[in-house]
C-alpha positions as CSV (number, residue, x, y, z in Angstrom):
1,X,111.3,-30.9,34.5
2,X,109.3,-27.1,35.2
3,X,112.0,-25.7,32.5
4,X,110.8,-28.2,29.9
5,X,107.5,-27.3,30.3
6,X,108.2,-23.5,30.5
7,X,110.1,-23.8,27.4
8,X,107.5,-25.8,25.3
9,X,104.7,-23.7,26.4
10,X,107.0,-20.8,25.3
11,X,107.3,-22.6,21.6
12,X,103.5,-23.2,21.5
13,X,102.8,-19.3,22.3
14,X,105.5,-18.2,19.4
15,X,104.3,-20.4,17.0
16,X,100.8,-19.2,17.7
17,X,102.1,-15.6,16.9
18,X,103.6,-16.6,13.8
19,X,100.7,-18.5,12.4
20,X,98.4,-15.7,12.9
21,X,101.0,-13.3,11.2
22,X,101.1,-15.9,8.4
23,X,97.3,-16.0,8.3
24,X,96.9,-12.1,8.5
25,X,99.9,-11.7,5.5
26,X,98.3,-14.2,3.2
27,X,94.5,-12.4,3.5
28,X,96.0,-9.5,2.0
29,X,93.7,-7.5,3.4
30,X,93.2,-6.1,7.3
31,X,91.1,-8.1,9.4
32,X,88.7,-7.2,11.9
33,X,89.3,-9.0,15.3
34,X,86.1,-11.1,14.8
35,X,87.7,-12.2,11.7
36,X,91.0,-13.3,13.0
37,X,89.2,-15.1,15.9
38,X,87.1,-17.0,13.3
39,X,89.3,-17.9,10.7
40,X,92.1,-19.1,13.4
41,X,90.1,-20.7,16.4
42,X,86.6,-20.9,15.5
43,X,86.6,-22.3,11.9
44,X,90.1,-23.7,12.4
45,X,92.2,-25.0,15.0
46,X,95.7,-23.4,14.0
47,X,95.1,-21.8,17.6
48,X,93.9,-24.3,19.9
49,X,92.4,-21.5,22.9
50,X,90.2,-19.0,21.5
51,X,91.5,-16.9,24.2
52,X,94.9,-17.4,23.3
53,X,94.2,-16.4,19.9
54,X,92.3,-12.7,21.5
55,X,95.9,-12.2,23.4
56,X,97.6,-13.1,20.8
57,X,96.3,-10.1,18.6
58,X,96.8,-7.7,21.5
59,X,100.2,-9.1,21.8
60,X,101.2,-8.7,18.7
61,X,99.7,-4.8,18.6
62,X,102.1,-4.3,21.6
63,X,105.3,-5.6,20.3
64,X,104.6,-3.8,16.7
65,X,104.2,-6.5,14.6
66,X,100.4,-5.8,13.6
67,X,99.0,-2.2,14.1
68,X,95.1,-1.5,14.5
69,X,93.4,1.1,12.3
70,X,90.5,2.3,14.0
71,X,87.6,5.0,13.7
72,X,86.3,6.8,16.7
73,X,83.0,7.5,14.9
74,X,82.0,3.5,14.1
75,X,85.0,1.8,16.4
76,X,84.9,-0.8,13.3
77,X,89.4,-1.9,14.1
78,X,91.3,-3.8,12.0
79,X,94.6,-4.9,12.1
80,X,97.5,-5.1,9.3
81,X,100.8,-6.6,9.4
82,X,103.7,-3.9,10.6
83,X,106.7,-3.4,8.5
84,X,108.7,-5.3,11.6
85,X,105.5,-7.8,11.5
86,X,106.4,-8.6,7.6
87,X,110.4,-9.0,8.5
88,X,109.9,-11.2,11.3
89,X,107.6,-13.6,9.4
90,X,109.8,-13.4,6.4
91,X,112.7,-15.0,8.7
92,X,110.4,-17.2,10.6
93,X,107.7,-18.8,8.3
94,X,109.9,-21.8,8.2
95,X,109.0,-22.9,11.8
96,X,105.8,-23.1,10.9
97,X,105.3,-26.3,9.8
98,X,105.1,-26.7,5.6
99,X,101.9,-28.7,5.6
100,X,100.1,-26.1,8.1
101,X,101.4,-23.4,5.8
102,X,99.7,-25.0,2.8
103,X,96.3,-25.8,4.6
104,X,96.3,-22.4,5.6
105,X,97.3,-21.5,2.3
106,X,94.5,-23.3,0.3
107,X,92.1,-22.3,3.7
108,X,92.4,-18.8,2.6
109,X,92.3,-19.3,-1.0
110,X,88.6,-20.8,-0.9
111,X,87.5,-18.3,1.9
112,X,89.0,-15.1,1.4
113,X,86.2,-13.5,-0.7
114,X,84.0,-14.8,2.2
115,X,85.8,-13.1,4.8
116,X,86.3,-9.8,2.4
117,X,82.8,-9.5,2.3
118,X,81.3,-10.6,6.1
119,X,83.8,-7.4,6.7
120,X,83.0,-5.3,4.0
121,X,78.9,-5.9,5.0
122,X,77.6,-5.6,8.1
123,X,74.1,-5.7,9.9
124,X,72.2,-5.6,13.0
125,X,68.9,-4.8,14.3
126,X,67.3,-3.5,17.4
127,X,63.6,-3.9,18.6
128,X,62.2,-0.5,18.7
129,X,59.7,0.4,21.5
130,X,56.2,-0.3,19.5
131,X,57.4,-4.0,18.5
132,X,58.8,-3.2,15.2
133,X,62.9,-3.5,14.7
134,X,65.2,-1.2,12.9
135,X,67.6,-2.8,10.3
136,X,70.6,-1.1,9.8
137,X,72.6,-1.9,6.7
138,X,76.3,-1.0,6.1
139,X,78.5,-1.4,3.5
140,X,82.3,-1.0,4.0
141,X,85.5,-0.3,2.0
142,X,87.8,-2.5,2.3
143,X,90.5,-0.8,4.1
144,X,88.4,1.8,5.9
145,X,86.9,2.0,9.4
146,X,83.7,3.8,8.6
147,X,81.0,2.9,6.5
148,X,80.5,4.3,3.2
149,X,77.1,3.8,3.0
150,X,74.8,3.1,5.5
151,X,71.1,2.1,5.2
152,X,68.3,2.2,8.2
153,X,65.0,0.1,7.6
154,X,62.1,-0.5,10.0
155,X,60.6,-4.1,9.4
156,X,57.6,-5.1,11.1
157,X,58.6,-8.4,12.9
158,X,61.9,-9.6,14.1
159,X,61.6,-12.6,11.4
160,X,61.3,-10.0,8.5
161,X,64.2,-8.7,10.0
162,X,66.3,-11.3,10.0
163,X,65.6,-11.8,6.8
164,X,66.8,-8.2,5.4
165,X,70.2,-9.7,7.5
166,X,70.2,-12.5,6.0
167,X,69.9,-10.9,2.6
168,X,72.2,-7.6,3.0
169,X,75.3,-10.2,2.0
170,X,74.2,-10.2,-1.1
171,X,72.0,-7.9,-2.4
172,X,74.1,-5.2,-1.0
173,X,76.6,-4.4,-3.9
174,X,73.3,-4.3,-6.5
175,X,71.2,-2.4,-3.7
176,X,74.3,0.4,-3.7
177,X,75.0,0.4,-7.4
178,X,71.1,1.4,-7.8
179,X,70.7,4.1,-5.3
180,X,74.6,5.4,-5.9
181,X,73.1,5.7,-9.8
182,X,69.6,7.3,-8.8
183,X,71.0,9.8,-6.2
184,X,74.8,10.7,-7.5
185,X,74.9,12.6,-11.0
186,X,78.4,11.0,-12.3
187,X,78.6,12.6,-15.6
């Protein structure tokens, strides 16, 4: 009776590691952890235990099926599918279920643009010590660790800064293309 749990648990575990090498292949792009979490246990339940899913990705980074790129200087990771990731999926998609593999599929489809950018710009602010907050704005390329442009702005109230946050997702590619063509000469 314990081996038939041991075993099952043992098939839940692998096809939890194939579904998120199956989700990280189909983005196309590399993920950051917050990402993978969200799009596989928060968003979605293709892995039940959200800290399942944070193993997983270690897991995965251990055996050499995903590898992290990382930048000392922001510590922004992401992780990508090995060349050994790529095989293994390749021979075991199948045992991921066909209509789990489409919902996934068509998931990713309607989201991935979504996910692109909550990677590709980030923001946070702090409270500085005479009650305004800084704002800082970052813009990311796609597979790169460091920002390639990064913007600090004081607002005068935690609600005004919120709402540079809350804007930065989309005002930043016109907010770079304006200062990139005021400051840089490309002729």
């Amino acid at each position: 009776m314990m081996e038939k749990f041991h075993t099952s648990e043992k098939e839940r575990v692998v096809h939890d590691k194939l579904t998120m090498l199956f989700v990280i292949d189909k983005m196309e792009i590399p993920l950051t952890e917050d990402s993978i979490l969200d799009i596989c246990s928060v968003k979605n339940i293709w892995i039940k235990n959200y800290m399942d899913c944070k193993t997983i990705i270690h897991d995965l980074v251990d055996s050499k099926l995903l590898y992290k790129i990382s930048d000392h200087i922001d510590s922004k990771e992401l992780f990508a599918l090995t060349y050994e990731g790529r095989e293994c999926l390749s021979h075991l998609y199948m045992r991921i279920p066909l209509e789990k593999r489409e919902e996934i599929s068509a998931y990713l489809q309607a989201n991935k643009l979504n996910v692109k950018s909550s990677q590709e710009y980030s923001s946070t602010y702090s409270k500085n010590n005479d009650g305004s907050y800084n704002v800082e704005l970052k813009i990311y390329e796609p597979q790169a660790t460091s920002p390639m442009f990064t913007l600090v702005i004081k607002a005068p109230t935690r609600q005004s800064a919120n709402e540079a946050i809350h804007k930065w997702k989309t005002t930043a590619p016109t907010i770079y293309e304006t200062i990139y063509e005021k400051l840089i000469n490309v002729d």
